[in-house]
C-alpha positions in Angstrom: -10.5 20.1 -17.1 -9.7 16.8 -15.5 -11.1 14.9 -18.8 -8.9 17.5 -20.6 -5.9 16.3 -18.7 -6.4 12.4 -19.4 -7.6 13.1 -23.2 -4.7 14.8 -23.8 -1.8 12.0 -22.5 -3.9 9.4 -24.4 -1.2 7.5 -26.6 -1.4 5.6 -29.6 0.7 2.8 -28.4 0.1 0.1 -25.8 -1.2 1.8 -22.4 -1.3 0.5 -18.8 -2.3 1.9 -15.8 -1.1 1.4 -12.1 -4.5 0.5 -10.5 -4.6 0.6 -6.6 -8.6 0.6 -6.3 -8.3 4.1 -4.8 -10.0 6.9 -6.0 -7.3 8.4 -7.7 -6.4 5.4 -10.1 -9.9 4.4 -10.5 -10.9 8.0 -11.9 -8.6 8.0 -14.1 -9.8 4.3 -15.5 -13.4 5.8 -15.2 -12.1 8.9 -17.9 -10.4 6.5 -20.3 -13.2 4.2 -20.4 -15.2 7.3 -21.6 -12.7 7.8 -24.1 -13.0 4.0 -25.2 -9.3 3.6 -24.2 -7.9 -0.2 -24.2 -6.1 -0.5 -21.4 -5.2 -2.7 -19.1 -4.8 -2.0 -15.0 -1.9 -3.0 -12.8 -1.6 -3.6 -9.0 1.1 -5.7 -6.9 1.0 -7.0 -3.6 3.3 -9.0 -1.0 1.9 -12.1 -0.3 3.0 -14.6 2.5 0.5 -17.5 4.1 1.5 -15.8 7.5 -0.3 -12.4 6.2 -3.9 -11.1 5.3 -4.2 -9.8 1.3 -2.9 -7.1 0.4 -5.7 -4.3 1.1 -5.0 -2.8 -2.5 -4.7 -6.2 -4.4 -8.8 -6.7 -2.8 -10.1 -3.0 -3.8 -8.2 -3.3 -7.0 -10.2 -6.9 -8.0 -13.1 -5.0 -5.8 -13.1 -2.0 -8.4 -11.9 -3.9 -11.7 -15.2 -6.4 -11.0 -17.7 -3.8 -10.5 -16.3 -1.4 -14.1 -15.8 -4.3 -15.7 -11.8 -3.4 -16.1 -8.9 -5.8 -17.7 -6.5 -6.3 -14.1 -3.4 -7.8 -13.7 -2.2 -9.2 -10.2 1.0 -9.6 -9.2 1.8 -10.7 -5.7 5.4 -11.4 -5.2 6.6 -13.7 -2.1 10.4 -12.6 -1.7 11.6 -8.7 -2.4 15.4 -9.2 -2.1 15.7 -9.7 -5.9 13.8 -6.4 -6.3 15.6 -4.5 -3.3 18.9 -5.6 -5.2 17.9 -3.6 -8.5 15.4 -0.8 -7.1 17.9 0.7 -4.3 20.9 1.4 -6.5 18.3 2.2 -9.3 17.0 5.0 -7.3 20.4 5.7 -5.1 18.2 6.0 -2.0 17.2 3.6 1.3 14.6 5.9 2.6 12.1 3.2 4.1 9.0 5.2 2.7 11.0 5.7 -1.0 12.0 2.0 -0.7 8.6 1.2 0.3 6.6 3.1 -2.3 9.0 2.2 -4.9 8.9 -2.2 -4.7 4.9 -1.9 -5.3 5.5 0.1 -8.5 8.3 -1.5 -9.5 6.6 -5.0 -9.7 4.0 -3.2 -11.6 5.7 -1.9 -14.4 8.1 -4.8 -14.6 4.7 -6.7 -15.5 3.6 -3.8 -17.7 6.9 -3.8 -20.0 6.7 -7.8 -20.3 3.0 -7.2 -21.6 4.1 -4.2 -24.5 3.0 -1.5 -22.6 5.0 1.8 -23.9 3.2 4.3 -21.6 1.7 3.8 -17.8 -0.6 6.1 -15.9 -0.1 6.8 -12.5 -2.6 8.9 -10.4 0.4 10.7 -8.6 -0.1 14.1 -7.7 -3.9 14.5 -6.5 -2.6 13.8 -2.8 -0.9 17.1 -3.3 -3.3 19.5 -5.4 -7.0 18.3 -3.9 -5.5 18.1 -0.1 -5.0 14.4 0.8 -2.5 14.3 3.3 -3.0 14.8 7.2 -0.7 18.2 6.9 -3.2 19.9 4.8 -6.0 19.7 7.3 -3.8 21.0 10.1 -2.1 23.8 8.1 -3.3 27.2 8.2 -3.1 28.0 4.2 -4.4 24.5 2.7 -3.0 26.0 -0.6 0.0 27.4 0.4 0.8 23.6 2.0 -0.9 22.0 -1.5 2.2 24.4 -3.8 4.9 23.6 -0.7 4.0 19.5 -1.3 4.1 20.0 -5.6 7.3 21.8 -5.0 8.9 18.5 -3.1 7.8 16.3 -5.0 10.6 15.7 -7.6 13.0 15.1 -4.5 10.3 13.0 -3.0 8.4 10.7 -5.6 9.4 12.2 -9.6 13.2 10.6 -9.2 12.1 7.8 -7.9 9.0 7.1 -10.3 10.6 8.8 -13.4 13.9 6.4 -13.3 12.0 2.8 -12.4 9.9 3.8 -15.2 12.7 4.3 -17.5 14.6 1.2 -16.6 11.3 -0.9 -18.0 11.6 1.3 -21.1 8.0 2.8 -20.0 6.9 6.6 -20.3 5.1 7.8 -17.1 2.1 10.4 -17.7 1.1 12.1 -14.7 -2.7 13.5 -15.7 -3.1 15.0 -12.6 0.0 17.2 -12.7 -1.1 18.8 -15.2 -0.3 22.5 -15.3 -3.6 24.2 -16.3 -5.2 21.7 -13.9 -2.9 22.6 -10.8 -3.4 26.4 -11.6 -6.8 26.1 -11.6 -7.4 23.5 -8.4 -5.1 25.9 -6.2 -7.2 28.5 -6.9 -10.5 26.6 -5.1 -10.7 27.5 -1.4 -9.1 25.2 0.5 -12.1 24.2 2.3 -13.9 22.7 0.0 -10.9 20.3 -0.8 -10.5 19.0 3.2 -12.8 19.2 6.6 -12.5 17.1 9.9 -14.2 13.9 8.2 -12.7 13.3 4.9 -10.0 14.8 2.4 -9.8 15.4 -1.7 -14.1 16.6 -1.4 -13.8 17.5 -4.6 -12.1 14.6 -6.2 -14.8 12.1 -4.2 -17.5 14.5 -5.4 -16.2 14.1 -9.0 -16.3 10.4 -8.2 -19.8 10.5 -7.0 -20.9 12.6 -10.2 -19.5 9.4 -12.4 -21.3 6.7 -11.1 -19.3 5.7 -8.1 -20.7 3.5 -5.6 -20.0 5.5 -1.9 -17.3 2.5 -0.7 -15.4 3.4 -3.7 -15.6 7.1 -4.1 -15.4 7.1 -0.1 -12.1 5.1 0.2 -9.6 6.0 2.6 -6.3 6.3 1.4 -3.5 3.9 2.6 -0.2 4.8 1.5 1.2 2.4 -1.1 3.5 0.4 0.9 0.9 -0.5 3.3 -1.7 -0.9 0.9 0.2 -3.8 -0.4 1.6 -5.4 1.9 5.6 -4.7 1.1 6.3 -2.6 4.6 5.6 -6.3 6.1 7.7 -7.7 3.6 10.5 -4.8 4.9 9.9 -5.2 8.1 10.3 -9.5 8.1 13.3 -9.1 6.4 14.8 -6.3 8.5 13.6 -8.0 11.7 12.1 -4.4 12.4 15.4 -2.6 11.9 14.2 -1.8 8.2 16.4 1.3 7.8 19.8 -0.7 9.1 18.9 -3.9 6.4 18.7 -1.8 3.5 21.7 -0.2 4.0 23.4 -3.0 2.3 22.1 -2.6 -0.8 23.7 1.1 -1.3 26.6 2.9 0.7 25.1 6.7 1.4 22.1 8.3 0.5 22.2 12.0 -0.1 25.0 14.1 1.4 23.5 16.7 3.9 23.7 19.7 5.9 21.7 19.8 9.6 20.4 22.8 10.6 21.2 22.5 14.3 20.5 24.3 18.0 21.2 22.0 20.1 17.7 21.3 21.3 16.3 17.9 20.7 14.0 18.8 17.7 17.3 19.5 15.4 19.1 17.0 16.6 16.3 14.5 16.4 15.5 15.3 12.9 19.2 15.0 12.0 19.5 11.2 14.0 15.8 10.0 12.2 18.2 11.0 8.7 21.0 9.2 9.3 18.8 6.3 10.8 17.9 6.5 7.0 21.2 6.4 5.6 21.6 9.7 4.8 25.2 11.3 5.8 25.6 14.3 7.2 28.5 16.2 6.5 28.2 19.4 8.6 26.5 20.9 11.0 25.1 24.3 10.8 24.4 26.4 13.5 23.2 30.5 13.6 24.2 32.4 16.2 21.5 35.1 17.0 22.3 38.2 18.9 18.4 39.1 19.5 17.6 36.0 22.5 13.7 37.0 20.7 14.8 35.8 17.4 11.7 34.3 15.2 14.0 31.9 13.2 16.7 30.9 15.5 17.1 29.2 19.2 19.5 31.4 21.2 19.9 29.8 24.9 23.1 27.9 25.5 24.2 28.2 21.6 27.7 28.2 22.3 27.1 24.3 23.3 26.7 23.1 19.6 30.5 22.8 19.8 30.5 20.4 22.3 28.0 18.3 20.8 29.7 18.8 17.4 32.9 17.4 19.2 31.0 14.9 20.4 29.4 13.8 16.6 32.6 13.8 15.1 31.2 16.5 12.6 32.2 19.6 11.3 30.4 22.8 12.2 29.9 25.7 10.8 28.5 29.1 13.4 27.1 32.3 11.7 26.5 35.0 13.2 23.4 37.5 13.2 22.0 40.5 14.7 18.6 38.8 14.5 17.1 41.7 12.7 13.8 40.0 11.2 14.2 38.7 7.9 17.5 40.3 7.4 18.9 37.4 9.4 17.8 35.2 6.8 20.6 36.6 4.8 23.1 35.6 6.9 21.4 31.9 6.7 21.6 31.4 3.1 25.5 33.1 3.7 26.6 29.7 5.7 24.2 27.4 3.5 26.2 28.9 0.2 29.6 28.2 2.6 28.3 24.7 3.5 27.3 23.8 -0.1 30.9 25.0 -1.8 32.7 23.6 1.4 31.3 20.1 2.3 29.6 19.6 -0.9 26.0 19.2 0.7 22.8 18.2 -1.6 20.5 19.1 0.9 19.6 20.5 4.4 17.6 18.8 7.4 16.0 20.7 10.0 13.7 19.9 13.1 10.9 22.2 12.6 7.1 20.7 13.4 4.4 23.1 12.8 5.9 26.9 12.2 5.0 27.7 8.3 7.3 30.9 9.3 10.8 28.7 9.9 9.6 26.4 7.3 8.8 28.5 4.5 12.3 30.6 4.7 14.3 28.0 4.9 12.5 26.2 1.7 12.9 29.3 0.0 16.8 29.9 0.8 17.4 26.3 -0.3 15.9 26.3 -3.7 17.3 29.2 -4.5 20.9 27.4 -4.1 20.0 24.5 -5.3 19.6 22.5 -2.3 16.7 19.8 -1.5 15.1 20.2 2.1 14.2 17.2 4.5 11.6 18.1 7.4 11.2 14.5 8.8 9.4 15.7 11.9 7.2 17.6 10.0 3.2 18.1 11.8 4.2 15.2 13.8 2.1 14.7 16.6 3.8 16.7 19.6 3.4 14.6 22.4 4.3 11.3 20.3 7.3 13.1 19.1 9.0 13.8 22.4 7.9 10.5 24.0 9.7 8.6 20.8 12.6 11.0 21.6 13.2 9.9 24.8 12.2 6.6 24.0 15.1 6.8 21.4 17.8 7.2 24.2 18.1 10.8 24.1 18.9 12.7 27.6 18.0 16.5 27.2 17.2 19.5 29.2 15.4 22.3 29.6 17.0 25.5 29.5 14.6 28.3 29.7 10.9 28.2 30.3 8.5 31.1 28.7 4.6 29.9 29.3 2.3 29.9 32.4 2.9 26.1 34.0 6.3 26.0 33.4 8.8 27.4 36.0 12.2 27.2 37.5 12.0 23.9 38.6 11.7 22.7 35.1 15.2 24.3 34.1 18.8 21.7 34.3 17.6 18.5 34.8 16.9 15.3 32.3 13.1 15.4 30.8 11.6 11.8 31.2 8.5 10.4 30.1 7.1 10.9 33.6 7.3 14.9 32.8 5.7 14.4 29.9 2.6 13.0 31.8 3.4 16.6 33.7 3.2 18.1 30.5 0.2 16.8 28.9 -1.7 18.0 31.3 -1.0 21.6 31.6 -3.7 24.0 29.6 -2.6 25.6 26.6 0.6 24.3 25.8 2.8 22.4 22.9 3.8 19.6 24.7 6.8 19.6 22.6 7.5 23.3 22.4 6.9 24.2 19.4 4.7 27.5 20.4 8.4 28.8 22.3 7.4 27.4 25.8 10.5 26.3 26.8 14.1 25.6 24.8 16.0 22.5 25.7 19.5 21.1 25.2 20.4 17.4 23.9 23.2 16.5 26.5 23.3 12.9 25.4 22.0 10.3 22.5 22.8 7.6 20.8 25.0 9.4 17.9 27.0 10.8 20.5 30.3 9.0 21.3 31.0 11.5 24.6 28.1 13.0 27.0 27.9 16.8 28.0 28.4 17.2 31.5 27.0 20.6 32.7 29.7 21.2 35.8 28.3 24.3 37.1 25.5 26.7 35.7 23.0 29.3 37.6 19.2 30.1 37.2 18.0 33.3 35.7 14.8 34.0 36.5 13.0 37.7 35.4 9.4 37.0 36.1 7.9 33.1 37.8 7.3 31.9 34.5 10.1 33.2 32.7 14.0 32.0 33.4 17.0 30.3 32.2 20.0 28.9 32.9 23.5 30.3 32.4 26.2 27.4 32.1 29.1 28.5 33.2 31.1 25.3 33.2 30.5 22.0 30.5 32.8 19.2 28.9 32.6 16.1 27.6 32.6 13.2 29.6 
């Protein structure tokens, strides 16, 4: 089926492929060789005399040597020339998209100067054989497999489909395929992904052509690693990537946070505007049941004050929290947000529930709106370390778990809790399982802090209490 798929995008012009040495692109070269294909393979690199070789540019020759493939190598020394054309190109500074985007630019700049009318790219099996780190900690390897497919336009198509158009090249994505997605998310997850490796089946299908084990074995590095232009970004940003490239474009997408006031939501909303993204509203759902699945309900009424504090507009709905009935009342203030502010997308600060996750996604495609989860599986106790790391003072405001009790409630969290944390039995160390709620009461987006003046403890069992604010401003 996979031959099917390449046999079938074979064109009669000039063909190139964008050759990493991984075993995506080198599968693909392996099927066209079958087919007697001429074609010749692509990779780029940063190179600098302060930095090793790109790791791509040396698999790439690696591979190329050993099948006896026609590779071109481009190594460029300075990216602002490219950074100047490929930002407002694909109206986007994400440091990833940025990132991704410079290797394949070079790439099929090269290819257009050589004739080439179509390029193949091995985008896509990351998503439908389970490559990524989220597949092997979700609970539905399939499930996250169609949730990655269903991104992707948002996350890699634009980008991919509109450099390839400005080097008046067609991009052929074989493994996109339809019949070969229907048919590889119907395999049982685990035989695609285990504890050791990822994509089995693609390495087995690797093995079964001749591979050598260091090739079909490979480990994936993400393309702006694997060639070196992240260094390149991060030299010329002097670390603050995301703050350098926002001189090549004014405003990335225009979006709506989905907030609580905890640090998770608010987080995720500073790590997007750390990218250039603006937002335009906050969005907050007031639940009525305090044992709502979707929304945080302790000391809800404070969004205000940190919306005062942004300098952003908020919008509060209302819900009886009546399981997936209040989802109606979310995609109600997401249609308001949309018509009102004009949003293009929603960011939220969920890291591991599928429940959250999957709702929202599903409200937000069907108005048209993209969704942004940048904390997304992110390691739990790296994620609240960076957070406080980041200059952001929160606290907790009620406690639910065994280990965690009143003493825990109205004061700021520091790193030195977190130790506390870590070492507690059975719990998120960030959370996420409902442990305990929190409240961001300073950051660095803020221009005023909350200052709590009076509240009182609520405690109904030893590990279960909250606090009741009575009295907050900004200060």
């Amino acid at each position: 089926m996979l031959f099917e798929a390449v046999k079938k995008r074979i064109p009669k012009k000039k063909l190139g492929l964008l050759f990493s040495g991984g075993i995506d692109s080198t599968i693909l070269a392996v099927i066209l060789k079958e087919f007697n294909v001429d074609f010749t393979c692509y990779v780029s690199g940063f190179y600098s005399e302060n930095i090793k070789e790109a790791e791509d540019v040396i698999f790439a020759k690696k591979v190329a040597k050993e099948l006896n493939l026609d590779l071109k190598v481009i190594e460029i020394k300075d990216i602002k020339p490219y950074l100047e054309k490929i930002i407002p190109l694909i109206e986007d500074t994400n440091v990833t998209k940025v990132g991704v985007a410079l290797p394949f630019f070079v790439a099929c700049e090269q290819a257009r100067k050589d004739g080439c009318k179509v390029i193949f790219s091995g985008l896509g099996s990351e998503e439908i054989f389970a490559g990524y780190e989220r597949h092997k900690n979700s609970n539905d390897i399939n499930k996250e497999c169609l949730s990655g497919l269903l991104k992707m336009y948002e996350r890699d198509l634009y980008r991919d489909d509109v450099i390839t158009m400005y080097n008046n090249l067609e991009l052929r994505l074989p493994f996109l395929d339809k019949k070969l997605i229907e048919f590889v998310l119907n395999i049982d997850g685990k035989y695609k992904i285990n504890e050791k490796n990822n994509k089995l089946i693609l390495r087995e299908i690797g093995k079964d052509l001749g591979l050598k084990k260091e090739i079909y074995n490979r480990k994936k590095r993400a393309a702006q690693y694997g060639s070196n232009f992240h260094k390149a970004l991060k030299k010329s940003g002097k670390r603050d990537i995301s703050g350098y490239l926002k001189k090549y474009y004014s405003y990335n997408l225009r979006l709506g946070a989905l907030v609580s006031g905890g640090k998770d939501s608010i987080y995720a909303m500073y790590v997007m505007m750390k990218q250039n993204y603006k937002i335009e509203c906050l969005v907050t759902i007031k639940s009525k049941n305090k044992d709502s699945f979707m929304y945080h309900t302790p000391t809800i009424d404070l969004v205000r004050l940190q919306a005062d504090s942004l300098g952003i507009p908020l919008i509060i709905q209302e819900t009886w929290g009546e399981k997936e009935k209040e989802l109606e009342d979310l995609k109600i203030v997401l249609k308001l947000a949309k018509k009102k502010y004009h949003i293009d997308g929603v960011v939220h600060g969920g890291l591991f529930s599928d429940y959250q996750r999957k709702r929202i996604e599903e409200i937000c495609d069907s108005l048209g709106l993209k969704i942004f989860s940048p904390l997304w599986h992110m390691d739990q106790e790296k994620e609240i370390r960076e957070v406080i790391r980041n200059g952001f003072e929160f606290i907790i405001t009620k406690v639910a778990c065994d280990g965690l009790d009143k003493s825990w409630l109205g004061r700021i969290i520091t790193e030195k809790d977190v130790d506390k944390l870590v070492k507690i039995k059975g719990i998120n160390v960030a959370f996420e399982g409902g442990e305990a709620e929190t409240l961001v009461v300073n950051c660095p987006i803020f221009s005023k802090k909350i200052d709590i003046k009076d509240y009182e403890i609520k405690c109904e069992k030893l590990y279960n209490a909250h606090i009741f604010i009575k009295k907050a401003m900004l200060n």
